[in-house]
C-alpha positions as CSV (number, residue, x, y, z in Angstrom):
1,X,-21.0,-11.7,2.9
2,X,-20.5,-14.7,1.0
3,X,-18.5,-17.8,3.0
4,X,-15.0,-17.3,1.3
5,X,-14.4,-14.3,1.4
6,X,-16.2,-13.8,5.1
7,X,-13.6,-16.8,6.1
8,X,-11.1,-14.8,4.3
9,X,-12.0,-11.2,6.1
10,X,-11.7,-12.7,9.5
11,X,-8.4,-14.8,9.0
12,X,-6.8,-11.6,8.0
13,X,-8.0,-10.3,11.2
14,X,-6.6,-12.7,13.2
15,X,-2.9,-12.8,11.2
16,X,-2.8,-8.6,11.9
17,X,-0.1,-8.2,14.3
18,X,-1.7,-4.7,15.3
19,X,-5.4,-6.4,15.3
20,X,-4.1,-8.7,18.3
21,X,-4.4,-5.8,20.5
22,X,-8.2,-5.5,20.2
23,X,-10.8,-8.1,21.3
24,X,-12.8,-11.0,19.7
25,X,-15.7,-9.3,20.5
26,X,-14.8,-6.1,18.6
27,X,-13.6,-7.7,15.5
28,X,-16.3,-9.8,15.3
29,X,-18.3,-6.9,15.4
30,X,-16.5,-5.3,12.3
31,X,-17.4,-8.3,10.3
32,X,-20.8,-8.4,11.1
33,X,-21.5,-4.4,10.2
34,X,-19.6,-4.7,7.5
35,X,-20.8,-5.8,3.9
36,X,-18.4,-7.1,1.4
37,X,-18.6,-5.8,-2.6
38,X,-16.0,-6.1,-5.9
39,X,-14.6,-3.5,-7.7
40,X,-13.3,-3.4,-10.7
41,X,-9.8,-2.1,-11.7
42,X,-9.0,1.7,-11.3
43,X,-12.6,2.4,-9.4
44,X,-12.5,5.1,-7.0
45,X,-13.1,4.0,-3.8
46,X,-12.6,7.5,-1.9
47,X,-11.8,10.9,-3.7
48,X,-9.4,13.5,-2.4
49,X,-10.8,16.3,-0.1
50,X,-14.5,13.9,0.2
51,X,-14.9,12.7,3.9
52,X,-14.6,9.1,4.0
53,X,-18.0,6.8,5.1
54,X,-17.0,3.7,5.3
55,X,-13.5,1.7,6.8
56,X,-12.3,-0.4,4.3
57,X,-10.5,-3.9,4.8
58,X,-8.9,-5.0,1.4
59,X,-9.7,-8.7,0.8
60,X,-8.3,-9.4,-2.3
61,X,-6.5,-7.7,-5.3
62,X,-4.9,-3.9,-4.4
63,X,-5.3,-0.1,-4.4
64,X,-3.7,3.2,-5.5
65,X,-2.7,5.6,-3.1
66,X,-2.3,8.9,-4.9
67,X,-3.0,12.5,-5.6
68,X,-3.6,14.5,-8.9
69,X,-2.4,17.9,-9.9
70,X,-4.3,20.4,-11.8
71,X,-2.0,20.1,-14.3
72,X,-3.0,16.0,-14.8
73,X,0.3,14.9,-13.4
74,X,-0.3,12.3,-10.6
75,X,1.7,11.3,-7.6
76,X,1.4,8.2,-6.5
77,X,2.2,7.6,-2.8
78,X,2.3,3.4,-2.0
79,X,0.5,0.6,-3.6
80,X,-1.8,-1.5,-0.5
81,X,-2.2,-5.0,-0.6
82,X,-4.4,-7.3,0.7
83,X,-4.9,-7.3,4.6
84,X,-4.8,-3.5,5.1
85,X,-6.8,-0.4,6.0
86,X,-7.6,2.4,4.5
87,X,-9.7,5.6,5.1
88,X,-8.7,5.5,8.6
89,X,-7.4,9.6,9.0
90,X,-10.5,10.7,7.2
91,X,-13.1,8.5,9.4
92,X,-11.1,9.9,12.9
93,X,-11.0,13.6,12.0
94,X,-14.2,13.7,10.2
95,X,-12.4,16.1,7.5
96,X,-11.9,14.8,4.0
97,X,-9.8,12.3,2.5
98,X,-6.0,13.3,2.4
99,X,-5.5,10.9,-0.9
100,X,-7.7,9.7,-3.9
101,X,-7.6,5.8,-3.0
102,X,-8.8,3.8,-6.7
103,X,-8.2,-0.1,-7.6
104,X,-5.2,-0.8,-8.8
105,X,-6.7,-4.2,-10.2
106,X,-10.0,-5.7,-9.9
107,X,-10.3,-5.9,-5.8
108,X,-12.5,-7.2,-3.3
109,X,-12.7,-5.3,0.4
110,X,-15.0,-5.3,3.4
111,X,-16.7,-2.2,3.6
112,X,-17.4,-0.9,7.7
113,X,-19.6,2.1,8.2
114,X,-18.2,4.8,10.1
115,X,-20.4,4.7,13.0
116,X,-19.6,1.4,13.8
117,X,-16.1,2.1,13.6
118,X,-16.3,4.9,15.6
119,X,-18.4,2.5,18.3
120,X,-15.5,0.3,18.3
121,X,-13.2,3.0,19.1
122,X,-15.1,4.1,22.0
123,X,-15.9,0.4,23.2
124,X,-12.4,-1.4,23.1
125,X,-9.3,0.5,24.3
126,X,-7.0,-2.5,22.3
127,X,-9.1,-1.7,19.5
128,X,-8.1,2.1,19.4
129,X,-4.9,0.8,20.0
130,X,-4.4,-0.9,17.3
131,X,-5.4,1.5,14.8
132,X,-2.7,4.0,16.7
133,X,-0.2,1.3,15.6
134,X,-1.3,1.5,12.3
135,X,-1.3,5.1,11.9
136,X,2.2,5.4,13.7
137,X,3.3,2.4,11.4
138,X,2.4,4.4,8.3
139,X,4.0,7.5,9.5
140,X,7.3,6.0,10.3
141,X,7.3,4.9,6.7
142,X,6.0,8.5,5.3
143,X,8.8,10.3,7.0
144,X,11.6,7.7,6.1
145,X,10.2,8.3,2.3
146,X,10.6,12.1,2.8
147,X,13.9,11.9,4.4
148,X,15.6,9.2,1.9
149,X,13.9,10.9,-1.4
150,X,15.8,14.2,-0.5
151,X,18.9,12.8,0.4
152,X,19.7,9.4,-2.1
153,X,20.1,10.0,-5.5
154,X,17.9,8.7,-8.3
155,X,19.7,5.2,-8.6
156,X,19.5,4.5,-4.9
157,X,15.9,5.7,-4.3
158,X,15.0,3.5,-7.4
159,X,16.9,0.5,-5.7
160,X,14.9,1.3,-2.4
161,X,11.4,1.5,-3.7
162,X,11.8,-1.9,-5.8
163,X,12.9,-3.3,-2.3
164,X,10.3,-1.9,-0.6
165,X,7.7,-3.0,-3.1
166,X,9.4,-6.5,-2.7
167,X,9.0,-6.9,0.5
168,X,5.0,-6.3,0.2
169,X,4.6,-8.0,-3.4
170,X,7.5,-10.5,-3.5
171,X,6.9,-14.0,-5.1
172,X,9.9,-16.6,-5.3
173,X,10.9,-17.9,-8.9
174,X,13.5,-19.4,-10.3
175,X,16.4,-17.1,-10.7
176,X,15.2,-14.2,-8.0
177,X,11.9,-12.8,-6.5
178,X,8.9,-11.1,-9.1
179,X,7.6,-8.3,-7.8
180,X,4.3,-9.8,-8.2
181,X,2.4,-6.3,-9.4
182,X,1.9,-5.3,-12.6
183,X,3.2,-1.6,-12.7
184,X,4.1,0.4,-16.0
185,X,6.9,2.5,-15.5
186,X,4.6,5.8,-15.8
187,X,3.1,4.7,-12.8
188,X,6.8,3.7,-11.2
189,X,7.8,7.4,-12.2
190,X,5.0,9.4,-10.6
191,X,5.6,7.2,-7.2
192,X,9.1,8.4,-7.2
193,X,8.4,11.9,-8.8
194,X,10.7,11.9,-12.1
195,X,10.3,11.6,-15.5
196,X,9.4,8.4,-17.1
197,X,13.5,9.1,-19.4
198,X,15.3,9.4,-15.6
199,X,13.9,6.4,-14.7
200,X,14.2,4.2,-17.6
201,X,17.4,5.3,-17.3
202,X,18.2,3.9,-14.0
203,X,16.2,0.7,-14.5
204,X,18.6,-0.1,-17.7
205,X,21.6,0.3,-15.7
206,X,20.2,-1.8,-13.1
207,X,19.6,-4.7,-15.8
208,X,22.4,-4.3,-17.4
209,X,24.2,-5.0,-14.3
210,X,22.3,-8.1,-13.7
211,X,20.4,-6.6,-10.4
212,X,16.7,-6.6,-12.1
213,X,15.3,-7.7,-15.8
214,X,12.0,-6.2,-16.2
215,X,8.9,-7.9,-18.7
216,X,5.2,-7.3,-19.1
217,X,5.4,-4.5,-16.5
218,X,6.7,-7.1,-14.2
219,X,9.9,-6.5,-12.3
220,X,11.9,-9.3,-11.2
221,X,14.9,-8.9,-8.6
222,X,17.4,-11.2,-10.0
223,X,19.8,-10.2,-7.3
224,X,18.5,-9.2,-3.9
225,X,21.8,-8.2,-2.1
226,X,23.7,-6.3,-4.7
227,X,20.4,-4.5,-5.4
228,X,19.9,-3.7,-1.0
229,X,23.7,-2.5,-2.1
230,X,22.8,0.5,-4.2
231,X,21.7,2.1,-1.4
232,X,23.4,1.6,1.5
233,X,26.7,3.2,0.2
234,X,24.3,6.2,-0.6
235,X,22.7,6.4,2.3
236,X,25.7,6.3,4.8
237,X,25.9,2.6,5.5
């Protein structure tokens, strides 16, 4: 592991609220079994149905979350930043991965063999515990997805999932908050499962009410509240 990014693996450690439940001892352990590579943009980490090897820390850059039809269409469930973890169902249950998980853009991530995540488990009852925060975190958020993309319509899921994606990606400017993630509106389609027409559609009307202008496959939120606005009404707020 070279010194930046082995400084950089174990400050993220120490800033996970989750990872505060397990001991020095085991995360220090993590970083020593682990080995830290680069990927380039859209390389596939873990295939679909393949049992996961390895626990994955995401140091730098982030990754795609998605699955692939027979038919080529893709759906694309979150975009993971830095400071997360990913493989963690397949690693527990031994079965395969539920999700393809690629690059989004070039990445860097420490890379934990399974059995020493599995000797963690066993060793550190915080440790365990914090992953069953993480899990429970995700599934909270998974549900709520489920629940608000079959009851808001198209304008107000659009309004929530460029919230949402502020919240993780989120960079101050002058004049509102980029989304700082370069997303093509393709790729903003298949995570909300339309057409690319439908949501062009609803991303015009959000510009041309001043909410949003979009550039570069950049979005930037020109106006936080009225945007949060589109879907409260919508959703019974």
């Amino acid at each position: 592991m070279t010194d930046h990014y082995a400084a950089l693996a174990k400050r993220l450690l120490e800033q996970d609220e989750a990872m505060q439940l397990a001991s020095a001892a085991t995360c220090y352990a993590l970083l020593e079994s682990g080995s830290i590579r680069r990927h380039a943009s859209h390389a596939l980490l873990c295939g679909r149905e393949v049992p996961a090897t390895e626990l994955v820390l995401l140091l730098e850059g982030s990754l795609e979350v998605s699955t692939e039809g027979s038919d080529g269409r893709r759906s694309i469930l979150w975009y993971i930043p830095a400071g997360q973890w990913v493989n963690l169902i397949s690693l527990i249950d031994g079965r395969g991965s539920v999700h393809d998980i690629r690059t989004h853009t070039e990445a860097v991530a420490l890379h934990v063999p399974r059995t020493a995540f599995l000797q963690a488990l066993r060793a550190d009852a915080g440790f365990s515990m914090a992953m069953l925060k993480i899990l429970c975190q995700r599934s909270r958020m998974f549900y709520e997805n489920m629940a608000m993309d079959a009851l808001l319509p198209l304008r107000s899921r659009v309004a929530r999932m460029l919230t949402l994606l502020m919240g993780q990606y989120g960079r101050p400017k002058e004049g509102g908050v980029e989304i700082d993630l370069k997303i093509s509106q393709d790729e903003l389609a298949a995570m909300l499962a339309v057409s690319r027409h439908s949501l062009n559609r609803e991303l015009k009307a959000l510009q041309e009410q001043g909410l949003i202008s979009i550039a570069y496959s950049h979005i930037t939120v020109r106006d936080v509240e009225s945007l949060h606005a589109q879907i409260v009404p919508a959703a019974g707020g």
